[in-house]
C-alpha positions in Angstrom: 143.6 -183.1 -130.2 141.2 -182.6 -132.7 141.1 -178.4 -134.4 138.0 -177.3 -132.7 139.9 -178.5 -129.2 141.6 -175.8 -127.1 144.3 -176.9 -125.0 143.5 -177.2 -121.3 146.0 -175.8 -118.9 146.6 -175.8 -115.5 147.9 -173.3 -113.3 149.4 -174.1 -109.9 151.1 -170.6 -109.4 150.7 -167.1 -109.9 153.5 -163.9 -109.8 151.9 -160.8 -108.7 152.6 -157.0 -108.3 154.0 -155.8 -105.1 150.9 -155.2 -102.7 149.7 -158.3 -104.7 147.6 -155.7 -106.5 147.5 -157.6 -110.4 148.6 -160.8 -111.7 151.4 -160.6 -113.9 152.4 -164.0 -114.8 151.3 -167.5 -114.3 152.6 -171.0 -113.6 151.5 -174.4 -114.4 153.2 -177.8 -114.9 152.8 -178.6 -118.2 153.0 -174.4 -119.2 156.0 -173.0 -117.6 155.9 -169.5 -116.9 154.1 -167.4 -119.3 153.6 -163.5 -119.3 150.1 -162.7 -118.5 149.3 -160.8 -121.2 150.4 -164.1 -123.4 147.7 -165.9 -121.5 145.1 -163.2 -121.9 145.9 -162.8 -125.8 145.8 -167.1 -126.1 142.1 -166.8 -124.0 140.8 -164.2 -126.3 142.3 -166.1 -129.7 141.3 -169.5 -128.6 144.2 -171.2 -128.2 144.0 -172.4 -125.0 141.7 -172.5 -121.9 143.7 -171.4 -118.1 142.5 -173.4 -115.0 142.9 -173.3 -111.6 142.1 -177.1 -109.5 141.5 -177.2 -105.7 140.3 -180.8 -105.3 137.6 -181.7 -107.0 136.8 -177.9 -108.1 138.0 -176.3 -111.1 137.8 -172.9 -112.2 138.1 -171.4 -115.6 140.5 -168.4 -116.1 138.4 -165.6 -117.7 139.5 -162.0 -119.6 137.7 -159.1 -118.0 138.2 -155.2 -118.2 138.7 -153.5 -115.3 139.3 -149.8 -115.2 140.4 -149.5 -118.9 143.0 -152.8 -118.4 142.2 -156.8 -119.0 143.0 -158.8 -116.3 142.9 -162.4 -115.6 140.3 -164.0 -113.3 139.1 -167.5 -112.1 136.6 -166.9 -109.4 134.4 -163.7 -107.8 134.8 -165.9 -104.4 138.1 -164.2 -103.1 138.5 -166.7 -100.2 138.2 -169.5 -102.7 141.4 -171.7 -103.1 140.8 -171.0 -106.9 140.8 -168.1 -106.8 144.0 -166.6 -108.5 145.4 -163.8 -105.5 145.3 -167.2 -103.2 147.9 -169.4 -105.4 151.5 -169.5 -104.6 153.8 -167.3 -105.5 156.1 -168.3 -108.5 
């Protein structure tokens, strides 16, 4: 991988909040688990670029603020399959 090249990684599972309110940590095969905020601080620096695949659709994680926090996102379509709140559990 050449420098100007952020890694690309996939993630297949998500660990959420009770009432599956916030993501808290993600999943992914060649990732392991990593703390949220470590993916958040590698999107902002970046280091690497999150995805989520459904098929042949792919969705880019994205850093937003929401009510004073950053949180993790992939798509505004809720009932998507890439959309984060639908992955597994990990």
């Amino acid at each position: 991988m050449g420098s100007d090249e952020m890694a690309r990684v996939k993630v297949t599972h998500t660990r959420k909040t009770k009432g599956r309110r916030s993501i808290v940590g993600l999943y992914g095969p060649s990732m392991g688990y990593q703390d949220a905020e470590e993916v958040i601080d590698r999107i902002r620096r970046g280091v690497a670029r999150y995805y989520v695949r459904e098929g042949s659709w792919e969705a880019d994680l994205r850093v937003v603020e929401e009510d004073g926090e950053l949180k993790l996102v992939s798509t505004a379509d809720f009932f998507s399959r890439n959309h984060l709140a639908n992955l597994p559990d990990c």
